[in-house]
Kinemage of the C-alpha trace (Angstrom):
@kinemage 1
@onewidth
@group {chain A} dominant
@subgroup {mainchain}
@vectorlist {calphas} color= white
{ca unk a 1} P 76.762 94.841 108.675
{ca unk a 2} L 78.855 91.842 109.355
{ca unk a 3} L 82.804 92.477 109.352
{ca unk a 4} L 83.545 90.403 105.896
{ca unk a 5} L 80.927 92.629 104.618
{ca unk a 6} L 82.446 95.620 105.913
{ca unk a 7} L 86.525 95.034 104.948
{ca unk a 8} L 84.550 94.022 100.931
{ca unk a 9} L 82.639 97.291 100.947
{ca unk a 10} L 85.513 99.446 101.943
{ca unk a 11} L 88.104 97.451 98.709
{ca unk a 12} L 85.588 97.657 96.829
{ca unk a 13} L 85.626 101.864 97.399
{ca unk a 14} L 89.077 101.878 96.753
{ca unk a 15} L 89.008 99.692 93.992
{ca unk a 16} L 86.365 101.083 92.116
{ca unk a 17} L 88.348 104.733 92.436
{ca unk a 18} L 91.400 102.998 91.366
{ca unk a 19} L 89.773 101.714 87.939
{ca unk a 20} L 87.528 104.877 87.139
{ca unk a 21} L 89.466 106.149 83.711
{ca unk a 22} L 88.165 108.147 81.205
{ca unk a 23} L 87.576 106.097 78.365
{ca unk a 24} L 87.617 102.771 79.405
{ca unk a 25} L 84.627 101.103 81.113
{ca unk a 26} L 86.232 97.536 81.480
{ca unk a 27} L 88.988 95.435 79.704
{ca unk a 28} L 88.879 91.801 79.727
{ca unk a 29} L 90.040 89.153 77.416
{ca unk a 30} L 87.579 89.789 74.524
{ca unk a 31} L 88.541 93.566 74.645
{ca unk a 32} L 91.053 95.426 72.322
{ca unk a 33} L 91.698 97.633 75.704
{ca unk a 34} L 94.776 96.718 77.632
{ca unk a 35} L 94.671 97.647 81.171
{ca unk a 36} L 97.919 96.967 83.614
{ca unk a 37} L 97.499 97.729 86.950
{ca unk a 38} L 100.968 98.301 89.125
{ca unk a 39} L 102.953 96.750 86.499
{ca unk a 40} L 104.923 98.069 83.674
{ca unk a 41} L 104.094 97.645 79.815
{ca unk a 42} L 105.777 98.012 76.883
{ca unk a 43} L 104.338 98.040 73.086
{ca unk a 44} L 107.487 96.426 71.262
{ca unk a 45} L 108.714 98.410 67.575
{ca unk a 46} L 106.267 97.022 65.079
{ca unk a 47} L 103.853 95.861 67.151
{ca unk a 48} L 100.011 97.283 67.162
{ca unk a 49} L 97.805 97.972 69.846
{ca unk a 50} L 94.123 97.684 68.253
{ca unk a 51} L 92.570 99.768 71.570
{ca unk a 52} L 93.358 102.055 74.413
{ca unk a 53} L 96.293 101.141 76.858
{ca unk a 54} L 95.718 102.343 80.545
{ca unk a 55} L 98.707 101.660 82.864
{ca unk a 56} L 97.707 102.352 86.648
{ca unk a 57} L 100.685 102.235 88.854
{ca unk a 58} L 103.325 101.812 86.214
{ca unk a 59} L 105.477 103.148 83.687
{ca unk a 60} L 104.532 102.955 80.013
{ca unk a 61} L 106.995 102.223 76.980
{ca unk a 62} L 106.304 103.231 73.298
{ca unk a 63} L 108.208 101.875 70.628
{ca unk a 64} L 105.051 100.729 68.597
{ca unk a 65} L 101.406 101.857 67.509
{ca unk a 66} L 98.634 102.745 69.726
{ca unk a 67} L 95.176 102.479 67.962
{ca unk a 68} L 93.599 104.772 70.478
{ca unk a 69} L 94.235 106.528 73.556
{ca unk a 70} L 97.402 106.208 75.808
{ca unk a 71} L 96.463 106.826 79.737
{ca unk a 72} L 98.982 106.150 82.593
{ca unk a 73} L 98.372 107.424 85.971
{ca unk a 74} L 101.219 107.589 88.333
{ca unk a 75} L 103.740 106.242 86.185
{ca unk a 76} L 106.397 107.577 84.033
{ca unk a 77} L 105.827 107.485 80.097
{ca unk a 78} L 108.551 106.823 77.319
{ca unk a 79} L 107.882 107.773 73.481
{ca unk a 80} L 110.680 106.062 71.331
{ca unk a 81} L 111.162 107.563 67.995
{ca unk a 82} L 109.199 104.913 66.211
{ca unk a 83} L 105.902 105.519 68.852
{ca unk a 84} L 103.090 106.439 67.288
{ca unk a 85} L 99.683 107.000 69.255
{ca unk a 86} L 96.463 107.696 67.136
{ca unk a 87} L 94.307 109.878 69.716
{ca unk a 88} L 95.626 111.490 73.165
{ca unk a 89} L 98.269 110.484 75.542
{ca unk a 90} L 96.871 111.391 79.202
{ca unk a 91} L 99.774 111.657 82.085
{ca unk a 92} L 98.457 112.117 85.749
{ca unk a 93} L 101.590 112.248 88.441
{ca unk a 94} L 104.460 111.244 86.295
{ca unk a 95} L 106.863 112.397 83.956
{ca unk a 96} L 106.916 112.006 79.936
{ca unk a 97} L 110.066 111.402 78.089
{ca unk a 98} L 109.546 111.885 74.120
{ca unk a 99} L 112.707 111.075 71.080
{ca unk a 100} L 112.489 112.614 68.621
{ca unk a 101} L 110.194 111.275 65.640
{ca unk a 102} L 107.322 110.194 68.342
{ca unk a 103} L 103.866 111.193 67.393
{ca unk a 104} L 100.347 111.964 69.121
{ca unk a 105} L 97.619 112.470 66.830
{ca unk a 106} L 95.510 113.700 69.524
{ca unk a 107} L 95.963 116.024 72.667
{ca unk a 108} L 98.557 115.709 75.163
{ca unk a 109} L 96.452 115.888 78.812
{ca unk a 110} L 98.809 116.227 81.711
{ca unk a 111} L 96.904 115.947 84.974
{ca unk a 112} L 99.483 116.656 87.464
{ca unk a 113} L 102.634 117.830 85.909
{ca unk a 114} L 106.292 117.167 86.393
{ca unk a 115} L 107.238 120.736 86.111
{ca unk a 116} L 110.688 120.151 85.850
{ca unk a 117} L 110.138 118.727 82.262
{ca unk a 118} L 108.508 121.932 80.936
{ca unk a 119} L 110.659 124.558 79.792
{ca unk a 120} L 110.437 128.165 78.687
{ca unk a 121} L 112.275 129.943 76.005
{ca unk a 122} L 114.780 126.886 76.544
{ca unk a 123} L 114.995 127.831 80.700
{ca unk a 124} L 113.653 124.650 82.805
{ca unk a 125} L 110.861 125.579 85.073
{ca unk a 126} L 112.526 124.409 87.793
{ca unk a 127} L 114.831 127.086 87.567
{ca unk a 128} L 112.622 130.113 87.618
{ca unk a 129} L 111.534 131.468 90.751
{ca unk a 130} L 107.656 130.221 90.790
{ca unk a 131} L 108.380 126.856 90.256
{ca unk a 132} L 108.131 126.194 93.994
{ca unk a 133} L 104.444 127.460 93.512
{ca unk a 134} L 103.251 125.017 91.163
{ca unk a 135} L 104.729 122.301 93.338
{ca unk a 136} L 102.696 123.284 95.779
{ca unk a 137} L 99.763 123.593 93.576
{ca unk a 138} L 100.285 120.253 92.607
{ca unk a 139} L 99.835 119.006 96.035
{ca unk a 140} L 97.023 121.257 96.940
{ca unk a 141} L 95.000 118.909 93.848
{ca unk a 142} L 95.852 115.892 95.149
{ca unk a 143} L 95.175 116.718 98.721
{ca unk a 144} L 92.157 118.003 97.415
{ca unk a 145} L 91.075 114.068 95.972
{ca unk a 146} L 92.214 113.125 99.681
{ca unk a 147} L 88.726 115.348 100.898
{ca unk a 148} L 86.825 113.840 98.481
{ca unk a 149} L 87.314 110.406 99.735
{ca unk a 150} L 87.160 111.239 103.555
{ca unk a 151} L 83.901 112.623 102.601
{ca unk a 152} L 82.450 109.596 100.921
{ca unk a 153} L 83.803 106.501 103.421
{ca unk a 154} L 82.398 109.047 106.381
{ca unk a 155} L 78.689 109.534 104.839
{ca unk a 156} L 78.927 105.502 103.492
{ca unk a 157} L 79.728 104.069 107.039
{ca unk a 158} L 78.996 107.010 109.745
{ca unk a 159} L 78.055 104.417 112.555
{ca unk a 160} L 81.765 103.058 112.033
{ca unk a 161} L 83.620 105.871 112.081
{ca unk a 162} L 81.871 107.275 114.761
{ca unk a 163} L 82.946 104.036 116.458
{ca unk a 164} L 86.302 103.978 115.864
{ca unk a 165} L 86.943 108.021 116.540
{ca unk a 166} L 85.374 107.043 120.375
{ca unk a 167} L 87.536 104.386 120.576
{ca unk a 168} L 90.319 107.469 120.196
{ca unk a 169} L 88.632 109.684 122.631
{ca unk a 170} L 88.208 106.998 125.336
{ca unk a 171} L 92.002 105.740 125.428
{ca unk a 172} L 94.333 107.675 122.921
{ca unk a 173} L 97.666 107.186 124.445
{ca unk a 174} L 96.884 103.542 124.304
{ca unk a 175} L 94.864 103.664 121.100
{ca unk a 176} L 98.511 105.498 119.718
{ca unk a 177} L 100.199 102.766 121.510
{ca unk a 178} L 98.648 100.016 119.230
{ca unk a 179} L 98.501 102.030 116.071
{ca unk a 180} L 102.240 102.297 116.636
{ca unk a 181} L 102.752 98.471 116.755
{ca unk a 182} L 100.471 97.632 113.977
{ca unk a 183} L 102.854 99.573 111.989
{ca unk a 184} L 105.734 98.388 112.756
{ca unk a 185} L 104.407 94.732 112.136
{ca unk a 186} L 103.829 95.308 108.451
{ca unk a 187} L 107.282 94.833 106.894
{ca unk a 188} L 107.677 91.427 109.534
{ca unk a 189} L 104.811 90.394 108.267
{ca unk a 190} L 105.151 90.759 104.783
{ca unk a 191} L 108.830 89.185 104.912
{ca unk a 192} L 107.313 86.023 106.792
{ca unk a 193} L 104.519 85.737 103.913
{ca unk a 194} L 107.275 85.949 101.069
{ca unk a 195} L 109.368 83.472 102.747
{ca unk a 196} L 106.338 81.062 102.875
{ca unk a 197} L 105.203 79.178 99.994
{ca unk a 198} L 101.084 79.097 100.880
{ca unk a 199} L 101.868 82.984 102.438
{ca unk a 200} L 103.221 84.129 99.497
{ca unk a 201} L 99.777 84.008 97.828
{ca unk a 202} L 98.603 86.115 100.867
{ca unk a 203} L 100.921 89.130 99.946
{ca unk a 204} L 98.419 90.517 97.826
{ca unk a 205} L 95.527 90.445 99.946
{ca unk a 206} L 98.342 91.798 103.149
{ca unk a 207} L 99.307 94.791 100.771
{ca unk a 208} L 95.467 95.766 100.070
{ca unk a 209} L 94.682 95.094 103.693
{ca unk a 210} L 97.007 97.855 104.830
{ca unk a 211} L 96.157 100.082 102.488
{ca unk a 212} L 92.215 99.881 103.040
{ca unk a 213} L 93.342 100.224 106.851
{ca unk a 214} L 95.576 102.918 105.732
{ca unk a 215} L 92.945 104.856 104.461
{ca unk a 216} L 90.077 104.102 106.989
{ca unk a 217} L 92.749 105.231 110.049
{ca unk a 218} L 92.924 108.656 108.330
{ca unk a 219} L 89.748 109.406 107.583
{ca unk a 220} L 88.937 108.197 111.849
{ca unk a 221} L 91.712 110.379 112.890
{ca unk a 222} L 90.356 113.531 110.702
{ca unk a 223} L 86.720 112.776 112.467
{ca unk a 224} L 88.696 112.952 115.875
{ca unk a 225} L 90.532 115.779 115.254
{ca unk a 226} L 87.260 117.535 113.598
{ca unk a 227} L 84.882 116.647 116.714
{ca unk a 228} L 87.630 117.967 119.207
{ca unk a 229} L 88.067 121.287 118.138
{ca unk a 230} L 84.428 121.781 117.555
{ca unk a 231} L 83.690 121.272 120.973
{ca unk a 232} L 86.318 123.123 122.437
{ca unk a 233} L 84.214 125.676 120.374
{ca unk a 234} L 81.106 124.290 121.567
{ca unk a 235} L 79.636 123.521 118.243
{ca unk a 236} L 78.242 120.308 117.404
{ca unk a 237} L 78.776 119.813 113.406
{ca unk a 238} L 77.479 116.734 111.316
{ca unk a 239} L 80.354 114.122 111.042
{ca unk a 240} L 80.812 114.792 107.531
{ca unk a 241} L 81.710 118.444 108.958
{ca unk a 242} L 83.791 117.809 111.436
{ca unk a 243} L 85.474 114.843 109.633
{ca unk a 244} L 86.319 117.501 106.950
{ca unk a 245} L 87.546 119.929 109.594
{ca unk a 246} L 89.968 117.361 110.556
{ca unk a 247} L 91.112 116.388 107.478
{ca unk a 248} L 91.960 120.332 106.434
{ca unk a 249} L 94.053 120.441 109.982
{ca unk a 250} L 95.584 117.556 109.214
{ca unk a 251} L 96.532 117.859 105.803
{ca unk a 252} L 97.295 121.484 106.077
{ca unk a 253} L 99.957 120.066 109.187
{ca unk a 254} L 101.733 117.787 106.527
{ca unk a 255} L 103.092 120.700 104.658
{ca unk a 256} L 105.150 121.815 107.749
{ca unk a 257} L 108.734 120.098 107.090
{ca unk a 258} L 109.735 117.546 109.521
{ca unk a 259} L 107.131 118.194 112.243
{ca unk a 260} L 104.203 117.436 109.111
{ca unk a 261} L 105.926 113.884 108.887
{ca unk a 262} L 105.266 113.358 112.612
{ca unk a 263} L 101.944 114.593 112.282
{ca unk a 264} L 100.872 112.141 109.982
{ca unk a 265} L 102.617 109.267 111.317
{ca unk a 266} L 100.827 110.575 114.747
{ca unk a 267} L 97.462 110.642 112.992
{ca unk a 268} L 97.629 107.256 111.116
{ca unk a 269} L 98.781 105.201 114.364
{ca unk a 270} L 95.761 106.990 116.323
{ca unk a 271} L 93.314 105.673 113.612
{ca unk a 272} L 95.026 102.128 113.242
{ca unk a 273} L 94.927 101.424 116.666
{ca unk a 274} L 90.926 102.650 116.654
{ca unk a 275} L 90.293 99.949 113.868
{ca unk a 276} L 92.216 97.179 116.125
{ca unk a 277} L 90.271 98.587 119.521
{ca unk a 278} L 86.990 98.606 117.654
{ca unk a 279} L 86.987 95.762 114.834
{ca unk a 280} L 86.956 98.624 111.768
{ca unk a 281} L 84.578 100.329 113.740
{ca unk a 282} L 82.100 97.356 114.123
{ca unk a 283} L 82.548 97.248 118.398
{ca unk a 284} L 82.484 94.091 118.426
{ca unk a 285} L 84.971 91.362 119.924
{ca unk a 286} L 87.877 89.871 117.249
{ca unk a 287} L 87.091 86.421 118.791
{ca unk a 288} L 83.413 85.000 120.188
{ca unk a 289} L 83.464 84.386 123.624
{ca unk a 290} L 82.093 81.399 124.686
{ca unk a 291} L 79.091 81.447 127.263
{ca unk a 292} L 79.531 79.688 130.282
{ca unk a 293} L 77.128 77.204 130.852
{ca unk a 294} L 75.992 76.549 134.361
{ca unk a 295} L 74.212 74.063 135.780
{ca unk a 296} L 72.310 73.424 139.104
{ca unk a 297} L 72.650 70.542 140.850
{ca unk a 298} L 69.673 69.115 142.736
């Protein structure tokens, strides 16, 4: 597997996770479907939405009419008085703010609540003395849909991640050394793309970048972490396994205040600096090196 191939397959993971909503299998220009990824959108009073409206990344205003269903995932929804939505209104890690005179005709899904918009008997949630629970419970889910991914880029591409956890093993203070600078290049590098006029186009692609590396360093680290502890047990689990064990040490690290935060900054240098050592996990060099050519003179 070539490296362009390698960087598409892993966006295209990513991407496809990002656009999997119930309901809507595509929405182009010939749909009635409106789908808004990492933008806002607003249905204006008086104005009718024939479809569904999916915001990803975004925060949804209501004045108008929604034909369908109303699905916004991690984004903040406001019903005006005058909204009126046909079927259900889905929320997933955001919080819903509803005047008076809005209607749903269907069910009202909430995925990952904001607890401190739910009350009881008039007495916010936040208030009583379990709502620090269902925080927690909150993040337990979503750590939870962290596993599932680990799982799936680590049985997809286990000659890669194998790769890149060695490349750990082998050096790690130096591996951490160049995780470290990789992050600190990304704001400098997205400020000197803005302030060019061809870069500017490249922000995009510089965002996703990160974020696919983002994701890949984790999931290297958690396969490091997993394969160390197993042999100091002298086991020898399946990468899948010991991927998993890592990413249950890991994540269950982050909840620790403070010293979590170093944990994971820890963990995502280690695998950034892997994919820079390694090429993604591909071993081979960034840039071909030329063979010498030698000749013999008579």
């Amino acid at each position: 597997m070539t490296f362009r191939k390698f960087l598409m397959l892993i966006a295209s993971i990513v991407l496809l996770l990002t656009f999997i909503v119930p309901g809507i299998a595509h929405a182009d220009e010939k749909s009635k479907d409106i789908l808004r990824f990492g933008e806002d959108f607003t249905v204006e009073k008086d104005e009718v939405i024939e479809g569904a409206v999916v915001v990803i990344g975004g925060n949804a205003t209501i004045a108008g009419e929604i034909e369908e269903d109303l699905v916004v995932v991690g984004g903040n929804i406001d019903l005006e008085s005058t909204a009126f939505i046909h079927e259900d209104m889905v929320s997933f890690g955001g919080k819903i703010s509803r005047e008076e005179g809005a209607e749903v005709g269907g069910d009202e899904i909430i995925g990952a609540p904001d607890f401190e918009n739910f009350r009881l008997e008039g007495v916010p949630l936040s208030a009583l003395p379990f709502f620090g629970w269902m925080s927690w419970v909150s993040r337990f889910l979503s750590f939870l849909g962290y596993l599932a991914l680990v799982l799936i880029i680590v049985a997809l591409l286990p000659k890669h991640t194998e790769v890149a956890a060695n490349a750990i093993e082998a050096s790690p203070w130096g591996t951490l050394g160049i995780g470290l600078l990789v992050l600190l290049a990304f704001i400098p590098g997205l400020l000197l793309l803005v302030v060019t006029l061809i870069g500017i186009l490249l922000v995009p692609f510089w965002v996703l970048l990160y974020s696919v590396s983002w994701l890949f360093a984790s999931v290297i680290t958690s396969l490091f972490v997993g394969q160390k502890i197993a042999g100091a047990a002298d086991s020898n689990p399946s990468p899948i396994l010991a991927a998993l064990m890592g990413a249950l040490i890991i994540g269950a690290l982050r909840f620790v205040p403070f010293f979590g935060s170093l944990v994971n900054l820890v963990a995502i240098a280690w695998g950034l600096g892997s994919i820079i050592r390694t090429k993604y996990g591909t071993g081979r060099p960034w840039l071909k090196q030329k063979t010498a050519v030698t000749t013999e003179l008579a």
